[in-house]
BALOBA-301994 format. One line per field, with one value per residue (C-alpha): residue number from 1; residue in one letter; x, y, z. Coordinates in steps of 0.25 Angstrom, whole numbers, plus 2048, in hexadecimal, padded with zeros to 3 digits. Each point is the difference from the previous one (the first is absolute). Layout:
<sites>
k	(NUM, ...)
r	(A, ...)
x	(X, ...)
y	(Y, ...)
z	(Z, ...)
</sites>
This chain:
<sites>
k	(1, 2, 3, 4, 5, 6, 7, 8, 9, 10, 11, 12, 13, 14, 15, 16, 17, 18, 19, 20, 21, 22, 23, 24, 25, 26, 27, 28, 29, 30, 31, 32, 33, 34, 35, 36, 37, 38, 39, 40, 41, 42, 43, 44, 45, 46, 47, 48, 49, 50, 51, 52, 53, 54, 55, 56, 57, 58, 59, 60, 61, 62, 63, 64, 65, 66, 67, 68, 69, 70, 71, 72, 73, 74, 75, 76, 77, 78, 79, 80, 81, 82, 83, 84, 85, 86, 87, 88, 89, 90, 91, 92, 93, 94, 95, 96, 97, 98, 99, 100, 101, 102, 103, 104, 105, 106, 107, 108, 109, 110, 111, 112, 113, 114, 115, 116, 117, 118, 119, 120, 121, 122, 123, 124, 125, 126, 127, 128, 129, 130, 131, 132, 133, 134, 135, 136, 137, 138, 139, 140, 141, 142, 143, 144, 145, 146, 147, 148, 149, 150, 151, 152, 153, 154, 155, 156, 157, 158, 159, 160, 161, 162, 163, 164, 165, 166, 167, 168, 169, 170, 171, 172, 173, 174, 175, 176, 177, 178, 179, 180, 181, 182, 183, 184, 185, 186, 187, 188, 189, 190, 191, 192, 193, 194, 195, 196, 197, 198, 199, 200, 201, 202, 203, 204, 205, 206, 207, 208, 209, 210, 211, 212, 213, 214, 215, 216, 217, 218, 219, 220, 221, 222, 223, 224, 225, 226, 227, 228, 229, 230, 231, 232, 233, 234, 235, 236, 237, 238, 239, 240, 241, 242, 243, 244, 245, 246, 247, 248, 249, 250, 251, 252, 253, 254, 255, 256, 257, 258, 259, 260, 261, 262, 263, 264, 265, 266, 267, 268, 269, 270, 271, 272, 273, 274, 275, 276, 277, 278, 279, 280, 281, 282, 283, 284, 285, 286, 287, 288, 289, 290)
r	(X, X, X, X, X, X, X, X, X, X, X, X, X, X, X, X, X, X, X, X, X, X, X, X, X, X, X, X, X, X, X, X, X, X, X, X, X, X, X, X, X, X, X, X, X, X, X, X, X, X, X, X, X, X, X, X, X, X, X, X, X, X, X, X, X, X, X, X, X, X, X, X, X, X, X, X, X, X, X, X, X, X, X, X, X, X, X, X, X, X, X, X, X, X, X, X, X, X, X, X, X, X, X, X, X, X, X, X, X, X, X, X, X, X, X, X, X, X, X, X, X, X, X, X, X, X, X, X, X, X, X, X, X, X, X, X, X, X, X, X, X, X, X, X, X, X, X, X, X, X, X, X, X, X, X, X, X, X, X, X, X, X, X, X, X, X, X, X, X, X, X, X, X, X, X, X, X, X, X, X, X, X, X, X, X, X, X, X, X, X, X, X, X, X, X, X, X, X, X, X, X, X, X, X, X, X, X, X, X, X, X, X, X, X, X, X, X, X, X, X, X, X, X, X, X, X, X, X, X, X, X, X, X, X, X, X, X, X, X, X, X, X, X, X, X, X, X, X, X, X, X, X, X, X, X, X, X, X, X, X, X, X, X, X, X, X, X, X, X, X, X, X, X, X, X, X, X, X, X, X, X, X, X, X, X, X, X, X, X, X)
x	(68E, 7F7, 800, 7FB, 7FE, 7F7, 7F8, 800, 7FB, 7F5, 7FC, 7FF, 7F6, 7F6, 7F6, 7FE, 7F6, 809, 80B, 7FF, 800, 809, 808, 7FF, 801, 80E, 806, 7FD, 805, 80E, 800, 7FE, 80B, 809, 7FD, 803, 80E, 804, 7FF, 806, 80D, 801, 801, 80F, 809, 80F, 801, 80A, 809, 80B, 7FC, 805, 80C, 803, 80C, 801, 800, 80E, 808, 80C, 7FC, 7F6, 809, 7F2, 801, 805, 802, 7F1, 7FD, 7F3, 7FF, 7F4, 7F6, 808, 809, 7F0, 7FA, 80C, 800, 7F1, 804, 80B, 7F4, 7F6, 80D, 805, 7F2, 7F8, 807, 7FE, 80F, 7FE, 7FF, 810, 809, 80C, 7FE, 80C, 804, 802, 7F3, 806, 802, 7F3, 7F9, 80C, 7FB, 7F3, 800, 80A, 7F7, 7F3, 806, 803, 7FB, 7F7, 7F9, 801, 809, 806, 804, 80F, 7FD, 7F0, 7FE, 7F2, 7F3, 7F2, 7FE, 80E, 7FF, 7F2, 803, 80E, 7FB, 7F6, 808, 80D, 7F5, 7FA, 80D, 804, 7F5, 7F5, 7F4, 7FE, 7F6, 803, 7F9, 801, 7F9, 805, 801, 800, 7FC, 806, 7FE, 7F8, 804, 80B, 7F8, 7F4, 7FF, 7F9, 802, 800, 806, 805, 7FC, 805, 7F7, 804, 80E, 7FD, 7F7, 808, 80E, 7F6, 7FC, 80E, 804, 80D, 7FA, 809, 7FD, 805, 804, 7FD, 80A, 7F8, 804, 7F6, 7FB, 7FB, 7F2, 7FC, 800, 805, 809, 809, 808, 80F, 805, 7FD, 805, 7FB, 800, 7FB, 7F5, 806, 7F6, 7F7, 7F9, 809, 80D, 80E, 7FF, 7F8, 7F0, 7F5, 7FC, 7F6, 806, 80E, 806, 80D, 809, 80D, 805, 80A, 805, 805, 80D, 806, 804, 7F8, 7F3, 7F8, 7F0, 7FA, 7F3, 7F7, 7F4, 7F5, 7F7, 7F3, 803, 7F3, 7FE, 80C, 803, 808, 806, 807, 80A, 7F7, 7F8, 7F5, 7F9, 7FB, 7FA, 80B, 7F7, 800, 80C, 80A, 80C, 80C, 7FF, 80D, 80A, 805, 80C, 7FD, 804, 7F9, 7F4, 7FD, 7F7, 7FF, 7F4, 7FB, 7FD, 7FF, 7FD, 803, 7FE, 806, 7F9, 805)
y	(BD4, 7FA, 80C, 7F9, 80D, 804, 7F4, 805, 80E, 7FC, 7F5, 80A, 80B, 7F4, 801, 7F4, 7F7, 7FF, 7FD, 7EF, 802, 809, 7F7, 7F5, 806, 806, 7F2, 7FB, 80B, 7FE, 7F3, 801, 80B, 7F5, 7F5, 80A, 804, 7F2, 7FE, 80B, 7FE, 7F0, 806, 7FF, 7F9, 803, 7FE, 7F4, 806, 802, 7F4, 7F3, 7FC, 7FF, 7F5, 7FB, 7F1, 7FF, 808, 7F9, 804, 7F7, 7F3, 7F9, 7F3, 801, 810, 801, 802, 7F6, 806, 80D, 7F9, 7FC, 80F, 805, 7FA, 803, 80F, 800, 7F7, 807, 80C, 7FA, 7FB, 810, 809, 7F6, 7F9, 7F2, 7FD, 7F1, 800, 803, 7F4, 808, 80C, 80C, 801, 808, 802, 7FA, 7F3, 801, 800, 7F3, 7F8, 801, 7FF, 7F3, 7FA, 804, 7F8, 7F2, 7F4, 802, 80C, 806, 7F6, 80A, 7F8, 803, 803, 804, 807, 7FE, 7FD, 808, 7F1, 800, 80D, 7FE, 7F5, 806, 80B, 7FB, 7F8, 809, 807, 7F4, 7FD, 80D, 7FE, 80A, 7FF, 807, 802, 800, 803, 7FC, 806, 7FC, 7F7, 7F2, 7FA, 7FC, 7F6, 807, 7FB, 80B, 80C, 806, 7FE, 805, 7FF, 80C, 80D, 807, 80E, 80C, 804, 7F1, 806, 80D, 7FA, 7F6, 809, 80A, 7F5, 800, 7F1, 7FF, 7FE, 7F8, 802, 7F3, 805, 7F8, 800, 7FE, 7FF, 805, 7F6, 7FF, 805, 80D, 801, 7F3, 7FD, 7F4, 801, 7FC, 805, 809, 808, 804, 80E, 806, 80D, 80C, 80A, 803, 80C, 80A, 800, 802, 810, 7FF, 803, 7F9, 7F6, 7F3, 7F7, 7FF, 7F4, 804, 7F4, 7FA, 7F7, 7F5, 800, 80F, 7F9, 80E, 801, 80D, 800, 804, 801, 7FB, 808, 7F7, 805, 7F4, 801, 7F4, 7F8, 802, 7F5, 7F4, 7F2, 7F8, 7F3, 7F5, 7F7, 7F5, 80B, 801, 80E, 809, 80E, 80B, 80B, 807, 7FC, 80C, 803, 808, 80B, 809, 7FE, 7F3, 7FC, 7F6, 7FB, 802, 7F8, 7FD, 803, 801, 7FC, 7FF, 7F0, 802, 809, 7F9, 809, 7FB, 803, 7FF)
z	(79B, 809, 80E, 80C, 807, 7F4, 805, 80D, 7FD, 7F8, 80A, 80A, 7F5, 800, 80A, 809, 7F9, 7F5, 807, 801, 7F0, 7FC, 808, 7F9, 7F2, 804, 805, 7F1, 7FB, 807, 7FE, 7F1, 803, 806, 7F6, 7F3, 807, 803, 7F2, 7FB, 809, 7F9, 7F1, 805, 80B, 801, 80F, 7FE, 7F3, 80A, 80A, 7F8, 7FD, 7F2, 7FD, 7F2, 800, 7F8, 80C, 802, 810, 801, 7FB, 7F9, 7FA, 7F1, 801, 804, 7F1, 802, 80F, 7FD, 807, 80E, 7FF, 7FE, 80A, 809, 7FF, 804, 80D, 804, 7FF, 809, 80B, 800, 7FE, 806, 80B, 7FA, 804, 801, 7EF, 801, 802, 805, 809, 802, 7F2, 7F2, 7FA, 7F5, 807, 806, 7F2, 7FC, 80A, 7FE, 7F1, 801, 80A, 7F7, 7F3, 807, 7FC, 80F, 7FA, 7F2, 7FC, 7F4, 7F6, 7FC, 7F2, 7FE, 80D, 808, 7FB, 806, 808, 808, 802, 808, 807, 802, 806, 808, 805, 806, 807, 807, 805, 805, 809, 7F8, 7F9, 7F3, 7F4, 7F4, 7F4, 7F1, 7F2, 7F5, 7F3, 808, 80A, 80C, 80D, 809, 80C, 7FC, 801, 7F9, 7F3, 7F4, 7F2, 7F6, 7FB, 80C, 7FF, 805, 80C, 805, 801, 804, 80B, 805, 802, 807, 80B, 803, 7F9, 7FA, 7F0, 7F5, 7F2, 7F6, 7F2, 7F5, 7F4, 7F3, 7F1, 7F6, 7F9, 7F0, 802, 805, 80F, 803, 80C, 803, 80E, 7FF, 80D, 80C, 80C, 80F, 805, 80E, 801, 807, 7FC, 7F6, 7FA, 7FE, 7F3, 801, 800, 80C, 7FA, 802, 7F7, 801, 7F7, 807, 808, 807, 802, 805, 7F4, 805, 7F3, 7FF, 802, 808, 80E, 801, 805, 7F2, 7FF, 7F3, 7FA, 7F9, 7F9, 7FF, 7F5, 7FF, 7F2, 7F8, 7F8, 800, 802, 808, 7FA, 807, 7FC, 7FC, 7F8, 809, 800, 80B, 800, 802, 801, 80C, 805, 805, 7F5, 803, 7F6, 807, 808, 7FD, 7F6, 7F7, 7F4, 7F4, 7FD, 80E, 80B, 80D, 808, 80D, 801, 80F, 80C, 80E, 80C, 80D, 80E, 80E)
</sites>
């Protein structure tokens, strides 16, 4: 460890003339001190693991449209709003104030899926665009300004936040939960296709970052998301443990049978139940900032 009254006692051994130099040379050295420590406290964050609320988009609580089967981005979206309002103060992004936490995180989530916002379709859910402009949007309204950021598979209108297209990594993540944004992961579902490595996306899911890099038993480890799944279909809070591992050699194809590179993309290699044969991958990591 770094003394600083190690630094004082040697300062004061030094004769005067090198005094102005020792000085400086002790400055870089804590703040190279400094820097390494703040890196080392970001190889994990579980600050907010007990912070948001966790409600699973098909609790008959929340009354959502159609049982909110289709509801995981708006019940998402809502459990990190409901976040910022009660840790944060942003009060204003609740539309009803002195009540449940349950109907805090309804409201919100029934608001978030009109036709005004993320327009959730009844059967199909919301797609990456609705979910922008949805977002964007409700925050406008409630009278603050917001950035948001995107990386992922597609791109999207940039008067919605800042976007880039690629494979999202896991330092994107990491580094975006640390600056304090609420961070959104979307989950692709991919079959397998005939050849080797190929991907075809039949569905996917929305889940909200609250902690990283540390697994279920508590020890540290780089390569864990910890996650609150709307689809746990439980009333009790319950974490997920993903494991993200980059895809090394793969290929993405469309309905049409267009073809894109996989590689590099984020897979789910644990702590996600699937059925056999297909694959969950991280299409999108969206971090929100207020």
């Amino acid at each position: 460890m770094f003394d600083l009254n190690n630094v004082k006692r040697i300062s004061k051994s030094k004769s005067s003339v090198d005094g102005p130099l020792n000085t400086i040379i002790l400055i870089i050295l804590l703040l190279v001190f400094i820097s390494g420590g703040s890196a080392h406290a970001a190889t994990y964050d579980t600050s907010r693991m007990d912070q948001f609320p966790d409600f699973s988009q098909t609790d008959p609580a929340l009354k959502l449209p159609g049982g909110g089967e289709y509801y995981c981005v708006p019940v998402a979206t809502a459990n990190a709003l409901v976040w910022y309002a009660k840790e944060r103060g942003y009060s204003d992004l609740l539309p009803v104030r002195g009540v449940s936490m349950t109907e805090k995180v309804a409201a919100v989530a029934r608001q978030l899926g009109e036709e005004k916002y993320m327009s959730t379709a009844p059967k199909g859910g919301t797609s990456h665009v609705r979910f922008m402009k949805g977002l964007s949007s409700y925050i406008k309204d409630a009278g603050y300004s917001s950035k948001i950021y995107y990386r992922g598979r597609w791109a999207m209108p940039k008067q919605y936040g800042r976007i880039k297209v690629g494979a999202p990594s896991i330092d994107d993540i990491q580094d975006k939960f640390s600056s304090g944004s609420a961070v959104f992961l979307s989950i692709g579902y991919y079959k397998q296709g005939s050849r080797s490595g190929e991907l075809k996306r039949i569905g996917g899911h929305f889940v909200t970052v609250v902690g990283f890099g540390v697994d279920k038993n508590g020890r540290v480890d780089r390569e864990m998301v910890v996650l609150h799944d709307p689809g746990d279909r439980s009333s009790a809070v319950t974490k997920r443990y993903f494991r993200l591992e980059e895809i090394r050699h793969g290929t993405f194809v469309s309905r049409n049978g267009s073809e894109s590179d996989a590689s590099e993309h984020l897979k789910v290699v644990e702590g996600f139940p699937l059925r056999d044969g297909l694959v969950a991958v991280v299409d999108a990591a969206i971090a929100l900032e207020l």
